[in-house]
C-alpha positions in Angstrom: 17.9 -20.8 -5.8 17.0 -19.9 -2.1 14.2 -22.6 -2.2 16.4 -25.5 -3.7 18.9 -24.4 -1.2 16.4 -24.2 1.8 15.5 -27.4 0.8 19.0 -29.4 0.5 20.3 -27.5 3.9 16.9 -28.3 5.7 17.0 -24.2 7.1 13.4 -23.2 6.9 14.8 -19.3 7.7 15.7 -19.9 4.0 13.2 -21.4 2.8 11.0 -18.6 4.5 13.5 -16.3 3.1 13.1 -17.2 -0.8 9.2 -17.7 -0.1 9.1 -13.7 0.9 11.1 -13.0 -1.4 9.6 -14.7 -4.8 6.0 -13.3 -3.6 7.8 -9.2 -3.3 9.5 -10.4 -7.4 5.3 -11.5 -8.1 3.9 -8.2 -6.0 6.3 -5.9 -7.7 5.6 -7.1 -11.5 1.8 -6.9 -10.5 2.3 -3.2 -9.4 4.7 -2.6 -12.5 1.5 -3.6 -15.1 -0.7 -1.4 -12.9 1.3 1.5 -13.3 1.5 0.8 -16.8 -2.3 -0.1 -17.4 -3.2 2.8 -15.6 -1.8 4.9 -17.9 -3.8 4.1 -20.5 -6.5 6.9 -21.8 -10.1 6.1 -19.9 -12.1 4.3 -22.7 -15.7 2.8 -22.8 -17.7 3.1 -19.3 -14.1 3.5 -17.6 -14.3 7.3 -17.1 -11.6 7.4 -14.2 -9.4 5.0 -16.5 -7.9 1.8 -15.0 -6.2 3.8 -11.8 -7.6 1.8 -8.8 -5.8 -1.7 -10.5 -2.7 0.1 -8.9 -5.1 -0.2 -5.4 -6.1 -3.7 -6.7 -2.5 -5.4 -7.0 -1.6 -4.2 -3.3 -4.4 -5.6 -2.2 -3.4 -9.0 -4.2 0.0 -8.3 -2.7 -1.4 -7.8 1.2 -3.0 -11.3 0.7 0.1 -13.2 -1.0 2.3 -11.7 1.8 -0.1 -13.2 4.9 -0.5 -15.8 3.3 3.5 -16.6 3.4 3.9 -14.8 7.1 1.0 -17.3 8.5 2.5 -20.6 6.7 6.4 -19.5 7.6 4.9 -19.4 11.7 3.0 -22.4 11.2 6.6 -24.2 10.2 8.2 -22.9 12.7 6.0 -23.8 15.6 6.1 -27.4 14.1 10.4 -26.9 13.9 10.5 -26.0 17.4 9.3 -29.4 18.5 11.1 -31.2 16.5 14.3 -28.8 15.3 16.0 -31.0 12.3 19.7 -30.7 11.2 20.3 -27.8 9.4 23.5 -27.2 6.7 25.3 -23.6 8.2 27.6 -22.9 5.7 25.7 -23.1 2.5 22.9 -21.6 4.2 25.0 -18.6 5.0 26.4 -18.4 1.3 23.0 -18.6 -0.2 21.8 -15.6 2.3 24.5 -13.4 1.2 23.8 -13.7 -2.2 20.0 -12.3 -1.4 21.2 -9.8 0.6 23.3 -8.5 -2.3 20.4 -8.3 -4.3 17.9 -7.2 -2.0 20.5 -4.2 -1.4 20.1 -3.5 -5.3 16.4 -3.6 -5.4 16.2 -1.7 -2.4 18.2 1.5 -4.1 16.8 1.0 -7.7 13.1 1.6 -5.3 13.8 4.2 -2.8 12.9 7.3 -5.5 9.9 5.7 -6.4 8.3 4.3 -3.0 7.2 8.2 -2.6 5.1 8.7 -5.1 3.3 4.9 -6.0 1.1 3.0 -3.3 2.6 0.1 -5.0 6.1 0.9 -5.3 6.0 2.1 -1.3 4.6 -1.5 -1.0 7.7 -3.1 -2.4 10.3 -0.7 -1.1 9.3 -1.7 2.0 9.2 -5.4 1.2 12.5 -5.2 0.0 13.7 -3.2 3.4 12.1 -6.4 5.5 13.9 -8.8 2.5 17.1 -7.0 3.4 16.3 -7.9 7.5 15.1 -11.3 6.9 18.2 -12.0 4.3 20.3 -10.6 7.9 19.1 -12.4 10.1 19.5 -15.5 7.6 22.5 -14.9 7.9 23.2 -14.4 11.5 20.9 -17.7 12.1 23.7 -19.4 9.6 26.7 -18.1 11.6 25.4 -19.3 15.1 24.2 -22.9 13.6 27.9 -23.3 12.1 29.7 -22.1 15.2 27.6 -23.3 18.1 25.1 -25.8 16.5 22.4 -24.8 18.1 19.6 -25.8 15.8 16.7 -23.7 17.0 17.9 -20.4 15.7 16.6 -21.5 12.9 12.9 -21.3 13.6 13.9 -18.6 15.9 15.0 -16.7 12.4 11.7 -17.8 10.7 9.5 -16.4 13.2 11.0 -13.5 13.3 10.8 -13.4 9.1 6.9 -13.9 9.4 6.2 -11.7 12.7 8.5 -9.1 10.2 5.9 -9.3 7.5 2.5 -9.4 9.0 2.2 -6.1 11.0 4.0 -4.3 7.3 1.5 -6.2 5.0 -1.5 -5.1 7.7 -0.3 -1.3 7.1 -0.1 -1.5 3.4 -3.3 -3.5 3.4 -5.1 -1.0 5.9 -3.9 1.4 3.2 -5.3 0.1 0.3 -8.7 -0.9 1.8 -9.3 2.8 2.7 -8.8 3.9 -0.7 -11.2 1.2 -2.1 -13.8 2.2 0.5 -13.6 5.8 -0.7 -12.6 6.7 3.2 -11.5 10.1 3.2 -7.9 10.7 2.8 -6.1 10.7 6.4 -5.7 13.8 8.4 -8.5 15.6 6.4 -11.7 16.5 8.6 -15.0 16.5 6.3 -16.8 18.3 8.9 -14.1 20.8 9.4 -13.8 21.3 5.7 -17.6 21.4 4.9 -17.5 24.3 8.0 -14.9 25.7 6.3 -16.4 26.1 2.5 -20.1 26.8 4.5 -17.7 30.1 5.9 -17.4 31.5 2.6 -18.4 34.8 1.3 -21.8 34.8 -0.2 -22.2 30.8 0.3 -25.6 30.1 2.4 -25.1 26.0 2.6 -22.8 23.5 1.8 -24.1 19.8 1.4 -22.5 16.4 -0.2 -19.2 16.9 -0.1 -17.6 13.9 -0.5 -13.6 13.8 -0.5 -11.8 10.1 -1.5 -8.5 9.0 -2.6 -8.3 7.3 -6.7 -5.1 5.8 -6.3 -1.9 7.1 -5.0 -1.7 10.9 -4.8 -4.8 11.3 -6.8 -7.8 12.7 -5.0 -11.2 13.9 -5.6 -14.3 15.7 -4.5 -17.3 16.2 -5.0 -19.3 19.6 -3.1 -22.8 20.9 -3.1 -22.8 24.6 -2.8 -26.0 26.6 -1.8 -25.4 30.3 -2.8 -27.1 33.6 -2.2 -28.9 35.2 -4.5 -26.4 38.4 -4.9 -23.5 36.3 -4.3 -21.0 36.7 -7.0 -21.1 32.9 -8.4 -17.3 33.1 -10.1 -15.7 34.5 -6.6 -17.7 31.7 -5.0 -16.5 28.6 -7.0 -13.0 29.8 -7.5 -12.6 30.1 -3.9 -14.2 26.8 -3.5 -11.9 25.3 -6.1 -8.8 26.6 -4.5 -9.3 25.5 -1.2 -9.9 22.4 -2.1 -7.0 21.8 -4.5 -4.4 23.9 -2.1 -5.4 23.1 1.2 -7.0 19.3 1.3 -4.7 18.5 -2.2 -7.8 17.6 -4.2 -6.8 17.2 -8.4 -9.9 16.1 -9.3 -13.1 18.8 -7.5 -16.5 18.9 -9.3 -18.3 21.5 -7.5 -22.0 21.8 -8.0 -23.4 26.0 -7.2 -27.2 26.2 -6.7 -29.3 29.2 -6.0 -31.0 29.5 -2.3 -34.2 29.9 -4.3 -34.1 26.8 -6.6 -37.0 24.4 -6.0 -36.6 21.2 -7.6 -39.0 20.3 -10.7 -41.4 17.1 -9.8 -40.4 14.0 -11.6 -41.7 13.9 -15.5 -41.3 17.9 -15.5 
């Protein structure tokens, strides 16, 4: 409706408008299916499941939405030379409907945007829908009162200068995750000096700590022990500071004794 109507009134804040808003409706059914898919039991050579195609659909999402933020600038630049006549009024009724619905969205979402990568994703699209559906409908008011035509670009650009630096987040977010980064604000070297500390432990080596999708992490740890260490204390205190302190669900912790010398190959 927001396109046709874009379209017939000539308002490219609308247009820009339904373009945001179609690709959040395509984003949000993509995370939906990855939720669900990655529910599924892990089957075949899948032995983490299908949890990163939650990671995969933001991604998709990130790309979609700077896609529409470059191409709703471009427009405007080109509107700013040459500002055409825009309709006010049914640009303004058309806005208020979307901002309605974006309202709706945006409560049905709130819960959810704190647990899901995704569904933080399109809570916050929906928040910039709500301001871009706004200032739609300011632009609207000031065309039908004053006729100044270049709000309207002026609304656009602020629509795509809304989405880039929110899609760069989200993206910046997902990337991480599909580097296997560690998670933010834990220090590896800080927490491999802090498992190295341990009663009885004489080295600690490999520990890797990544993110499998949205509050999901793993580890994997190395541990050198002594030869009278007391290898139960040892990895229970390894497993708990891991799972309490850095939030780890998933730790494999490997023990090995100081005096193990590794086998040649073919022995």
């Amino acid at each position: 409706m927001e396109v046709v109507a874009g379209l017939t009134t000539g308002s490219l804040a609308l247009i820009s408008d339904a373009a945001h808003m179609g690709t959040d409706v395509l984003g949000l059914g993509m995370a939906l299916a990855a939720i669900q898919l990655a529910k599924r039991p892990a089957a075949g050579g899948r032995t983490y499941g299908t949890y990163r195609l939650e990671v995969l659909a933001a991604v998709i999402n990130g790309l979609l939405l700077f896609g529409v933020g470059f191409y709703v600038l471009y427009e405007a630049v080109q509107r700013f030379r040459n500002p055409p006549e825009v309709a006010g009024m049914p640009m303004l009724v058309v806005a208020s409907i979307g901002l309605v619905v974006n309202i709706i969205s945006f409560r049905l979402l709130t819960a959810g945007s704190k647990e899901s990568l995704n569904l933080k994703g399109a809570h916050l699209e929906v928040l910039s829908d709500m301001l871009g559906s706004v200032g739609v409908i300011v632009g609207a008011i000031i065309i039908t009162v004053t006729g100044f035509r270049y709000v309207d670009a002026i609304v656009a650009v602020g629509i795509g200068l809304l989405i880039l630096p929110r899609t760069w987040n989200l993206m910046r977010q997902a990337l991480r995750i599909l580097m296997e980064v560690a998670p933010p604000g834990i220090d590896i070297i800080a927490a491999t000096a802090e498992l190295a500390a341990l009663p009885g432990v004489r080295e600690v080596h490999d520990l890797h700590i990544w993110t499998l999708t949205s509050g999901m992490e793993a580890a994997t740890v190395h541990i050198v022990v002594d030869d009278d260490a007391t290898w139960h204390r040892v990895l229970d205190q390894t497993r708990r500071i891991l799972t309490e302190k850095y939030a780890v669900t998933h730790p494999t912790i490997q023990l090995e004794p100081a005096d193990h010398v590794e086998a040649p190959v073919g022995f």
